[in-house]
N, C-alpha and C positions, 0 to 999 in steps of 0.2 A: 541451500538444498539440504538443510541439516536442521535437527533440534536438540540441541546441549549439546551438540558436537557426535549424534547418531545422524546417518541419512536419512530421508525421508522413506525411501525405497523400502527399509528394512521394516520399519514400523508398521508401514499401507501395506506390505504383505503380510507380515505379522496378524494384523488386522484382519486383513482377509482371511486368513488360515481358521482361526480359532474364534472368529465372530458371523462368521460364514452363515451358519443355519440359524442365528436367531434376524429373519428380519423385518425390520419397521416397515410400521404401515407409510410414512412418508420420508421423505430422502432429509427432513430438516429432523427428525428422530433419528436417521441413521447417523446426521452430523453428530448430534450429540451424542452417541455410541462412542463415535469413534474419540470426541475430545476427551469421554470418559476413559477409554484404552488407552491412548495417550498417556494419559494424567497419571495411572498407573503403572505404565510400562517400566522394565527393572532398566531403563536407558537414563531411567530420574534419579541423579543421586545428589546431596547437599552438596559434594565441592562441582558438581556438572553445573549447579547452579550459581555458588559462588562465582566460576569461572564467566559466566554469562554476564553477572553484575558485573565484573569488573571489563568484559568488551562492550557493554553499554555505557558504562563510566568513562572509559578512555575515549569513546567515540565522540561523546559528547563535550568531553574534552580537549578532544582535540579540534574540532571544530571552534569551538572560545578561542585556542590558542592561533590559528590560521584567522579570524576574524578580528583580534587585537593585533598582531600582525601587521595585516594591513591599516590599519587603522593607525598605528604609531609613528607606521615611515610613512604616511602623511603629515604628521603633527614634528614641526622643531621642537622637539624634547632634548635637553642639556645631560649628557651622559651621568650626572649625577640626580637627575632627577628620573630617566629611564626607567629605573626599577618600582619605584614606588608609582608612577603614571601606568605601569604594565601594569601593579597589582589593581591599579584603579578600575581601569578598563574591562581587566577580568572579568573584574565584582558587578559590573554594572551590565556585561553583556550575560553572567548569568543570571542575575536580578529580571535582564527580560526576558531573557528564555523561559524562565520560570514561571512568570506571568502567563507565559503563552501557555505552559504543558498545565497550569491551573485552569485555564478558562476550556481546555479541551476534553472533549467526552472521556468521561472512565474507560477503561477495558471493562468488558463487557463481564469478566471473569473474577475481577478485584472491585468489588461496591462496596466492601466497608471495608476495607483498608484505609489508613492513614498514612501519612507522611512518617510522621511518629516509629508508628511501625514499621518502616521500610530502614529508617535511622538506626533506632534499636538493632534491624539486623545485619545491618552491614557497613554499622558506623568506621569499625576497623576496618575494612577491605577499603572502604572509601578513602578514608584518610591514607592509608597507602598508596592507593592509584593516583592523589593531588600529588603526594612528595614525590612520586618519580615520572607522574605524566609534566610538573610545570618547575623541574627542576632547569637548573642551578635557582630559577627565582623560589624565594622562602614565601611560601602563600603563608599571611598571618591566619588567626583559628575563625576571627571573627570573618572573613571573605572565606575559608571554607566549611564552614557552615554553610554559606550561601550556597556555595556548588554543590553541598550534598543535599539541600531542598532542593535543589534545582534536578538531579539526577533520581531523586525518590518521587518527584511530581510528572518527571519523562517516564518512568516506570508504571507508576499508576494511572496513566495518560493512555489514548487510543495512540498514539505518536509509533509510526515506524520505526523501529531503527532499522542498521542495516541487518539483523540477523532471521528478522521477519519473512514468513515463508504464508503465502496463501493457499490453503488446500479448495480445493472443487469437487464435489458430488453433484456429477449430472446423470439422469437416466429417469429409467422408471421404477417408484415403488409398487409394491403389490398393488396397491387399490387405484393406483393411476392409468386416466386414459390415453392421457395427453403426459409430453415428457414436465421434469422439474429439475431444481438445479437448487442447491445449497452451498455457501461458502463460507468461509470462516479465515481471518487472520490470527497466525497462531505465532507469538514470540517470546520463547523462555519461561522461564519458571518466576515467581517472584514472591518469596517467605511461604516456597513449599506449595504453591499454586501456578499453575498450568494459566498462563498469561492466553488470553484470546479474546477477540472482541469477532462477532459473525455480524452479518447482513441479511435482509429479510429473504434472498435470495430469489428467484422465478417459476413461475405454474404457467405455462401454454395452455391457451383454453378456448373455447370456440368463439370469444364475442371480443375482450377488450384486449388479448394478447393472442391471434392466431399464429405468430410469427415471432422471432427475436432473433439478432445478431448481436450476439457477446462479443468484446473483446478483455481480456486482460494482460497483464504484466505491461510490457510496450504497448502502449492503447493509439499512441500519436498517430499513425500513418493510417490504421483503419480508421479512427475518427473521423477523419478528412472523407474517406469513402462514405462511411455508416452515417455519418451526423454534418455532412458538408464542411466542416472545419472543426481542428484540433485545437485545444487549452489554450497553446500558446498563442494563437489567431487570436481568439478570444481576448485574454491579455492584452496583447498588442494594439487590438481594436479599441480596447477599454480603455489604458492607457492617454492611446491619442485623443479623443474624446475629452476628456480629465485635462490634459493640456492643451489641447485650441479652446476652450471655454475657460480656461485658466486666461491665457495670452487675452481673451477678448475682454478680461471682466474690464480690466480698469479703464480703456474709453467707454465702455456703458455705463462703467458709476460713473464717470466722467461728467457724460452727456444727463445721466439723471443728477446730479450735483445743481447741471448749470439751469434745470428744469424746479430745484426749489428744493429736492430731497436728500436729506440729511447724509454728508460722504458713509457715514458708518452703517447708515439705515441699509443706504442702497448696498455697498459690499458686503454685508450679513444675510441679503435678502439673496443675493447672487452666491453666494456660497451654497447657499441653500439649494436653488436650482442647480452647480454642477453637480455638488453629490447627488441630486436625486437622479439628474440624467445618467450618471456614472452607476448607480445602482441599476436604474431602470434596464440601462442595457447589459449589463453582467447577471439581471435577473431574468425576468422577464422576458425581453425582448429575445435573446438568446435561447432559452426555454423554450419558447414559444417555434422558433424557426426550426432548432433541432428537432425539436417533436415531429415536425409538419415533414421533415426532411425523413426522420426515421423509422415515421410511420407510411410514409410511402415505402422504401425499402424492406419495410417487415411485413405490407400484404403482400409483396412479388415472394420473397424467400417463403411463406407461407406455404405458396403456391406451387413452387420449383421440386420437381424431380428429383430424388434421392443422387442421381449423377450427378445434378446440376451444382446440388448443395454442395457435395466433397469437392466440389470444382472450386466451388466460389470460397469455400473452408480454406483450401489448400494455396490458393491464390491470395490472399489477404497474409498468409504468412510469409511468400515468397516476396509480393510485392515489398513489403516492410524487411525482408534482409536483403533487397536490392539496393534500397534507401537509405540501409545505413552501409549499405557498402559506398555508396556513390557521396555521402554526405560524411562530413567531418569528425561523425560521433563515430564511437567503438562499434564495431560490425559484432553488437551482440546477438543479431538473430541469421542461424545460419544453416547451413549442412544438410542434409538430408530430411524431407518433414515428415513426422509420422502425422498418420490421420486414419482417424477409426467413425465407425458412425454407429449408429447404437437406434434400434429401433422396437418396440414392443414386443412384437412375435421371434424375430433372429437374434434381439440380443445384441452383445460386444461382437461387433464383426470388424478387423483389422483390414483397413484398405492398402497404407503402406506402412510397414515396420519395419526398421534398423535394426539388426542386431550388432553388439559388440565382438560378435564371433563368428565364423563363418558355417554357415549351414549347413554344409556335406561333408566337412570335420567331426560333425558332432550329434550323429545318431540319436545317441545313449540320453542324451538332455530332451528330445522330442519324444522319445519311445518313452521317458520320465512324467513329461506333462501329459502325452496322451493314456499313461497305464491307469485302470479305475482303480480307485483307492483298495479296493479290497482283490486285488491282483485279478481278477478275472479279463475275458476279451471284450475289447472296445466295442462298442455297438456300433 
C-alpha cells in the first residue's frame, strides 16, 4: 500500500488536489497524468530507491535460499561437501530464474534499459545484500554475478514482486458516454525511473461490451461466480489430463509396436498428441467456455438496476471474506465493505463508507470538506 515507503493515500490525494482542473479527454490520459505525478513527486529520492533495490534483492533471495533448502535435505550430502553442493544449487536456481525474468515482457516503462545498466548501478548495494542475505556461506564472485543478472532481469522484467501496488481509474472522462476503466501496475523506482507496466484497460459500449464484472487482487472465489471456475480448477483439470494420457501412452505404443510401428515412432508421435491435448484445453477449450459463461453474466449485469448492481458489487466481496474465513488461507478479505457507485450525471456517490473516526466527534473535519474553497456558503 506503499511506493518507496510513501502511502498510496497521500500521493492519490496529492494528485487530486493540484491535478484537479486539468482534465483528459480519456481515463487512459488521465492514467498517464497521474504516472507522470508520481514519477515526480518529492516522495522520490535516490536512497528511497536504493532502499527498494535492495527489498527486491533480498526477496528474491530469499526465495533461492528456501528453495535450495529444500532441495539439499533431500539430497545425502557429506558435511564436508554441504557447502560447496549449497553454492552449487544457488547458482543453478538462479541461472533459471533468470532465464525466466529474460523471456518475460519488459515493464512497460524501462524498453531500453539494460542489464548492464542496472549492474552499473547497483552493483555495490547488490554485492552487499549476497554477503549478508547467504551468510555464514561465502558466495564465490563468479555465482554472484549470476544472482545480480538474475536480480537486474526481475527488475526490468513485468515480474511482481511483493511491493507492487495496482492502481485503478474507473469512471467517466469528459467525452464519455458509456463508463471506462484504466489500470496500471506500478513498482519502484529503477536508475531514476518510475517502474510500471499498464493494461489496455475497458470501454462499455453498446454492441460488444454492454456489461462487465471486474474482479481484482483476490480474483479466486469470484472467478468461480463470473467465469464458472477459478486458475487453480483450471490447473488442476490440465494437470490430470497430462497425466492419464501420460499413464496411457505406453500400452498404445505398445499395442502400435506389435502392429509393425517403430517403438520410438509411435512414442514421439503420442507425445505429440498429449501436449497438444494439454494446450488445447488450457487454451482454447477453456477460452472458449469462460467466454460463453461470462458473456451470459455480462448481458444480465447490463441490464440490472443500479440497486441490484451494489447488491451483487457488495456480495462478491463478502462472499470471498467468508471463504477465507471458512478455508485454511489467511482471512485477508474482511471488515466492513465500502462501495460506491459512480454514474454519469451524480457522480462519486458513497453507498457505504468506514471512517477511522467517529462521526459526531468530529464536526470540524465535515464542515472542512463541505466549506467552498473560497470560504463562501455552500450551495
Amino acid at each position: 500500500m506503499d511506493w518507496l515507503g510513501v502511502p498510496w493515500e497521500l500521493l492519490i490525494k496529492d494528485f487530486r488536489e493540484r491535478e484537479a482542473q486539468e482534465r483528459k479527454e480519456t481515463l487512459q490520459e488521465t492514467l498517464v497524468q497521474f504516472l507522470d505525478f508520481v514519477r515526480g513527486h518529492k516522495a522520490y529520492d535516490e536512497d528511497a530507491e536504493a532502499r527498494f533495490i535492495c527489498w527486491v534483492a533480498m526477496e528474491l533471495f530469499e526465495q533461492i535460499k528456501q528453495t535450495v533448502s529444500r532441495r539439499i535435505l533431500r539430497e545425502d550430502v557429506g558435511d564436508g561437501e554441504a557447502g560447496e553442493r549449497l553454492v552449487q544449487l544457488v547458482r543453478d536456481e538462479a541461472k533459471r530464474r533468470h532465464a525466466r525474468f529474460e523471456a518475460a515482457k519488459r515493464a512497460d516503462s524501462l524498453p531500453d534499459l539494460t542489464v548492464q545498466d542496472v549492474l552499473t548501478a547497483y552493483g555495490p548495494i547488490l554485492n552487499r545484500v549476497i554477503k549478508t542475505r547467504f551468510a555464514p556461506i561465502e558466495i564465490p564472485r563468479r555465482v554472484g554475478v549470476v544472482l545480480k543478472r538474475m536480480v537486474a532481469a526481475a527488475l526490468l522484467s513485468r515480474r511482481r514482486s511483493g511491493f507492487t501496488t495496482g492502481i485503478i481509474i474507473a469512471g467517466y472522462a469528459p467525452g464519455d458516454l458509456f463508463p471506462s476503466l484504466a489500470m496500471a501496475e506500478i513498482d519502484g523506482a529503477v536508475c531514476g525511473r518510475l517502474k510500471f507496466s499498464h493494461d489496455d484497460g475497458l470501454t462499455i459500449d453498446r454492441t460488444d461490451t454492454p456489461g462487465r464484472v471486474i474482479s481484482f487482487a483476490q480474483t479466486d472465489v469470484a472467478d468461480r461466480i463470473l467465469s464458472g471456475a477459478d486458475q487453480q480448477f483450471v490447473n488442476k483439470s490440465s494437470e490430470f489430463i497430462e497425466r492419464s494420457l501420460t499413464s496411457a501412452k505406453q500400452s498404445l505404443v505398445d499395442a502400435l509396436t506389435a502392429a509393425g510401428v517403430p517403438a520410438d515412432q509411435a512414442g514421439a508421435a503420442f507425445d505429440v498428441i498429449i501436449q497438444e491435448t494439454h494446450n488445447e484445453f488450457r487454451t482454447q477449450f477453456w477460452k472458449d467456455a469462460k467466454a460463453k459463461f461470462q458473456n451470459d453474466f455480462n448481458e444480465m449485469v447490463a441490464l440490472m438496476p443500479k440497486q441490484e448492481t451494489i447488491e451483487l458489487a457488495e456480495a462478491l466481496v463478502s462472499i470471498t471474506a467468508i471463504e477465507r474465513k471458512a478455508s485454511s488461507e489467511q482471512a485477508t478479505v474482511g471488515g466492513p465493505v465500502d462501495v460506491a457507485f459512480i454514474s454519469r450525471h451524480e457522480g462519486f456517490v458513497w453507498i457505504k463508507r468506514k471512517h477511522y473516526f467517529t462521526k459526531d466527534l468530529n464536526p470540524r473535519y465535515f464542515k472542512r470538506r463541505l466549506q467552498p474553497p473560497d470560504g463562501g456558503e455552500q450551495a
